[in-house]
C-alpha positions in Angstrom: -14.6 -59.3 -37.1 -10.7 -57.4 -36.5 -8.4 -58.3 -34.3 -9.6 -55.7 -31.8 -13.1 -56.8 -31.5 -11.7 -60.5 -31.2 -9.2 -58.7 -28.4 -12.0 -57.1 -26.5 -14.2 -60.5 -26.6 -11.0 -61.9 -25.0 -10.9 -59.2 -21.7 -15.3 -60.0 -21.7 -14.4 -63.8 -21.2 -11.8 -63.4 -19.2 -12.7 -60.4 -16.6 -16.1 -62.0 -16.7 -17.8 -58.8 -16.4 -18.7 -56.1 -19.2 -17.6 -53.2 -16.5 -14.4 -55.1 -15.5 -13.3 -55.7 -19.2 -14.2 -52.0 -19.9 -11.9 -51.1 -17.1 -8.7 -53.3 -18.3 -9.5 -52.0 -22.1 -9.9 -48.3 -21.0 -13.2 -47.8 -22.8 -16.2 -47.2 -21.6 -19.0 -49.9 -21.0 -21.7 -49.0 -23.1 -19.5 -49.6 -26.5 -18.3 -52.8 -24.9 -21.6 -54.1 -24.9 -22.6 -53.2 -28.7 -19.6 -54.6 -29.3 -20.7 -58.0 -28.0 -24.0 -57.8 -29.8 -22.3 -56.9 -32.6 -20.5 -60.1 -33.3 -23.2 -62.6 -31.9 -25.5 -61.2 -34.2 -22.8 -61.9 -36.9 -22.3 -65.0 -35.8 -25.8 -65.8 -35.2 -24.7 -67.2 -32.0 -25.3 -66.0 -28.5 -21.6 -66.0 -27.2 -22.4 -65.0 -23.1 -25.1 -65.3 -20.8 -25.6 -63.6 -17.8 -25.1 -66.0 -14.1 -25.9 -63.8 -11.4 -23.4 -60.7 -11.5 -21.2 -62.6 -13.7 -21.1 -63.6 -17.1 -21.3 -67.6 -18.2 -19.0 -68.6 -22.0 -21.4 -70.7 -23.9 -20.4 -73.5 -26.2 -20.3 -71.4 -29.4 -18.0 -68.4 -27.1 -15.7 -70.7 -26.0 -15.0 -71.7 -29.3 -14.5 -68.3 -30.7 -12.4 -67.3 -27.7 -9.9 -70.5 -28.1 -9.2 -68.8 -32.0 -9.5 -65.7 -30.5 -6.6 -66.3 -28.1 -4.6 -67.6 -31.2 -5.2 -65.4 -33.8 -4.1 -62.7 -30.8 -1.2 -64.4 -30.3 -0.4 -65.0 -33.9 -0.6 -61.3 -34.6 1.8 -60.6 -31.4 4.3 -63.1 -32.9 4.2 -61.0 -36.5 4.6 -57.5 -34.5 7.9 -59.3 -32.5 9.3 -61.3 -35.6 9.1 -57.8 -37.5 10.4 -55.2 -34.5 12.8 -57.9 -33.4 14.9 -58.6 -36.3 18.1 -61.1 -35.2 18.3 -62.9 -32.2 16.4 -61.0 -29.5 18.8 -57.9 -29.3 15.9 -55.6 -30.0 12.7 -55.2 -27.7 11.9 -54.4 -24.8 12.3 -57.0 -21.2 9.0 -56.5 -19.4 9.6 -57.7 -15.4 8.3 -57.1 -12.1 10.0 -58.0 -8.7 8.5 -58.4 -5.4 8.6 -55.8 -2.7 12.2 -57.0 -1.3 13.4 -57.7 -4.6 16.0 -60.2 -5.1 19.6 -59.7 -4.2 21.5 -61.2 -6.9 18.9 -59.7 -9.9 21.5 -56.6 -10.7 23.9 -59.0 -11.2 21.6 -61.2 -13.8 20.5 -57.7 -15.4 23.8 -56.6 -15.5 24.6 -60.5 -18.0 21.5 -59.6 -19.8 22.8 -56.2 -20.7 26.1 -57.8 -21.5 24.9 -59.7 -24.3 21.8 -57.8 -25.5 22.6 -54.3 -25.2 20.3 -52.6 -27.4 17.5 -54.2 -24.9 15.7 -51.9 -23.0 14.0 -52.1 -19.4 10.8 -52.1 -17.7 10.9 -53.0 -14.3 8.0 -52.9 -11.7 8.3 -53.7 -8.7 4.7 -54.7 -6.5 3.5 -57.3 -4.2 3.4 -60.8 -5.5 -0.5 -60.9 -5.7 -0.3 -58.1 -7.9 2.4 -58.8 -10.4 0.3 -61.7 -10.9 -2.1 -59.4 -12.0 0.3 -57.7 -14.2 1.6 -60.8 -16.3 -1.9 -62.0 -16.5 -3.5 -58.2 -17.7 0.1 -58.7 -20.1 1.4 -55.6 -18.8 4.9 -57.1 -17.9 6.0 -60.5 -19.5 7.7 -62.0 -16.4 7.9 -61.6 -12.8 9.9 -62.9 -9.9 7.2 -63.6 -6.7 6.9 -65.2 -3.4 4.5 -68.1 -3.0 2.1 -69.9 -1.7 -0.5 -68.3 -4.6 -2.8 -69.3 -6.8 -0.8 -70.0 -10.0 -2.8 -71.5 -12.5 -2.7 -69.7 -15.4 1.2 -69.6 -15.4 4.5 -71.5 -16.0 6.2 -71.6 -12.7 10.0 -71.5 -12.6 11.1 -72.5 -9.1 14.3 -70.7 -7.7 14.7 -71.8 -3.8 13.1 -71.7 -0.8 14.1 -68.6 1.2 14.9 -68.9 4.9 13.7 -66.2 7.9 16.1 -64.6 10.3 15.5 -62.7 13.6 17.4 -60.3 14.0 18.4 -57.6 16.9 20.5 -54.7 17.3 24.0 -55.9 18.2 23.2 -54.8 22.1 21.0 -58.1 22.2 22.8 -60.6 20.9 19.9 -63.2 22.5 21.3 -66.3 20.9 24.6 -68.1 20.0 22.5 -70.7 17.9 19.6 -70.8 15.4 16.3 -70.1 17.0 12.8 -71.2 16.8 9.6 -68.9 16.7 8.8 -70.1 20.0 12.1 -69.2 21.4 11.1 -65.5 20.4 7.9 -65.6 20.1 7.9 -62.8 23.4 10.3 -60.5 22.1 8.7 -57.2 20.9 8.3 -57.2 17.0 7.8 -55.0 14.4 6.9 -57.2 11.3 8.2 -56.2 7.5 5.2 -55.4 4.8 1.7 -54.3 5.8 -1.3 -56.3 7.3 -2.7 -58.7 5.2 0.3 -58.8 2.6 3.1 -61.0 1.5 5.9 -61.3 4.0 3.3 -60.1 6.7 1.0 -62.6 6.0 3.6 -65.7 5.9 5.1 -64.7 9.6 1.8 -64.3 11.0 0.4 -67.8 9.4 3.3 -69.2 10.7 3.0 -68.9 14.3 -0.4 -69.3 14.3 0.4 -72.7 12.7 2.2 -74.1 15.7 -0.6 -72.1 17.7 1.9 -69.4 19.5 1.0 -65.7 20.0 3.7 -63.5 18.8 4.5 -59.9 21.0 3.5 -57.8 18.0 4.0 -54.3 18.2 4.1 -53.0 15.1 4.8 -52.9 10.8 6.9 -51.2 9.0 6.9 -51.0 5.2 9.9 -49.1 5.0 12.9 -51.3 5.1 15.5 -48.6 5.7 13.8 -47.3 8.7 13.0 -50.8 9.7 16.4 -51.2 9.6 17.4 -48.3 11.9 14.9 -49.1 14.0 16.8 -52.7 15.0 19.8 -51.3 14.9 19.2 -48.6 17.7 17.5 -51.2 19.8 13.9 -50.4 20.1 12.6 -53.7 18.6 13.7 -56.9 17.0 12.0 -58.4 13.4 11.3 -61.7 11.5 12.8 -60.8 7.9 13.3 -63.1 4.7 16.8 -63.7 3.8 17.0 -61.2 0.7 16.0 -58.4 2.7 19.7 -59.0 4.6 21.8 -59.6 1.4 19.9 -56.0 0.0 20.8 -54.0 3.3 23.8 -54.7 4.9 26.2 -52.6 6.8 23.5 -52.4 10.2 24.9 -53.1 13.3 22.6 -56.1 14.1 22.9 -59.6 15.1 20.8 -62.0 13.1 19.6 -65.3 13.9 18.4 -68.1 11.6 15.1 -69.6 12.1 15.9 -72.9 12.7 13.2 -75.2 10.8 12.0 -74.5 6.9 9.1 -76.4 8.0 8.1 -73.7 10.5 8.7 -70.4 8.3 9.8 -69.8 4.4 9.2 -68.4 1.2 9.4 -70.3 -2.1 10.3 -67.7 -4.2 9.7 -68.3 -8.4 10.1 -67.0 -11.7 6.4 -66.6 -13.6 5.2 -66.3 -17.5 2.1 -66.4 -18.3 1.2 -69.9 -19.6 0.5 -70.9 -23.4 1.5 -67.7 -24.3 4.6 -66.3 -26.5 7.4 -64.5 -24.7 9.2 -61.6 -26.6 12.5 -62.6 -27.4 14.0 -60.6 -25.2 12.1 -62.3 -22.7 12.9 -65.7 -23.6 16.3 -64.7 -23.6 16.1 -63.8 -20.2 14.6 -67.0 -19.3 17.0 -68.4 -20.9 19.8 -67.1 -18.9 17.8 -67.7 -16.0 17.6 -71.4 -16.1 21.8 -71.2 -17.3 23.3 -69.3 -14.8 20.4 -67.9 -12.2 20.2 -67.0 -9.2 18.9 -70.0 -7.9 22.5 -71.7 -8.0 23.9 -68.4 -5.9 22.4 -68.9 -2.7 24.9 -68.4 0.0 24.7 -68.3 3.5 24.5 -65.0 5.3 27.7 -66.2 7.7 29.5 -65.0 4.6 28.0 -61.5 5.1 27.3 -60.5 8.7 
């Protein structure tokens, strides 16, 4: 066996299908499978077994893919140790960011760059669901999400817990004080996001929490027009605190939601777990937990 055949064993285990891990390997299925074949009849050991539509590790494949994953892993830390001569100052920083971002991140980029500036970038940006995706298909090394999500297979680096703010156009000015969801839970809204996705989904589960029904009107993934559309006065919105810090300069009034406990967003740094960051990457980690931007929170007073 190579390191590619122990590599493609690793996307069978893990996708659980032979068509999934065909996808994520960009081959097509038929090779996959005399692949597998392959190798248990050079093991002399049956490594899968079909469960329904999905695939079951036996004994014997869970064995193989535990020194699969750290021979893998082995030969990713002889590639960086070679390409990465020094401290980290080579390579490449592999990141993704949520859809609103994170206001002070240009700022941490901009220290990075600083000290490593033979680095170079790739930045995604995505909904947190899918960076997840990302780090875990190793596509990007790191990502900065919003939670509550299913976060098992990564190291969790918590930054704060973002706060909600309604906000209007500054011709309804509702409020001289912070506000509940039930205080405007009749005002006509047009949420941030899509339907069924991050920031979307964690206003909705909120009021339906504390069982209220929110005047809905509408969604708007574009924050610019969003933006414009408060500002001229032909709705009001629910928006994370980031979004704010990112877009200012709108004639708006904007009102903090007044309990954490009714809406916000952890938001947190993500690696995937037993796995080696690059060194550029664990620099960046490194600065992260040093000087990041979870001790530059700042009220939005400060702003609007």
């Amino acid at each position: 066996m190579d390191i590619r055949q122990l590599r493609y064993f690793i996307a069978i285990v893990e996708e659980r299908k032979i068509s999934a891990a065909a996808k994520r390997l960009h081959i097509s299925q038929p090779p996959l499978s005399q692949l597998l074949k392959a190798m248990e009849e050079e093991l002399g050991s049956t490594l899968v077994e079909r469960s329904g539509k999905f695939l079951e590790v036996t004994e014997a494949g869970k064995a193989l893919y535990k020194y699969a994953l750290q021979m893998d892993q082995l030969m990713e830390e002889a590639k960086m140790e070679v390409k990465e001569v020094g401290n980290g100052v080579n390579g490449s920083l592999k990141i993704g960011i949520n859809t609103f971002s994170v206001a002070e991140l240009p700022e941490l980029l901009h220290r990075f760059r600083i000290q490593y500036p033979k680095v170079t970038y790739k930045i995604q940006q995505n909904e947190s669901a899918h960076l997840c995706k990302l780090v875990r298909d190793r596509v990007i090394e790191l990502a900065i999400i919003r939670m509550p999500l299913e976060l098992s297979h990564f190291s969790v680096l918590h930054l704060y817990t973002e706060p909600f703010y309604f906000i209007t156009s500054k011709n309804q000015k509702l409020f001289d004080h912070e506000v509940s969801l039930a205080d405007i839970q009749n005002h006509p809204l047009i949420l941030p996001s899509t339907q069924g996705l991050g920031v979307h989904y964690l206003i909705l589960e909120a009021f339906s929490r504390l069982h209220l029904r929110p005047n809905i009107v509408g969604e708007c993934s574009d924050i610019m027009l969003l933006m414009d559309l408060i500002s001229s006065d032909f709705c009001a919105s629910i928006v994370p605190e980031t979004l704010l810090k990112r877009h200012k300069g709108y004639s708006i009034h904007v009102h903090k939601i007044s309990s954490v406990t009714e809406i916000s967003s952890p938001v947190g740094f993500i690696w995937l777990k037993n796995h080696c960051l690059s060194k550029a990457a664990q620099n960046f980690v490194d600065l992260f937990k040093k000087e990041g931007m979870y001790t530059q929170r700042h009220e939005l007073n400060d702003i609007y």
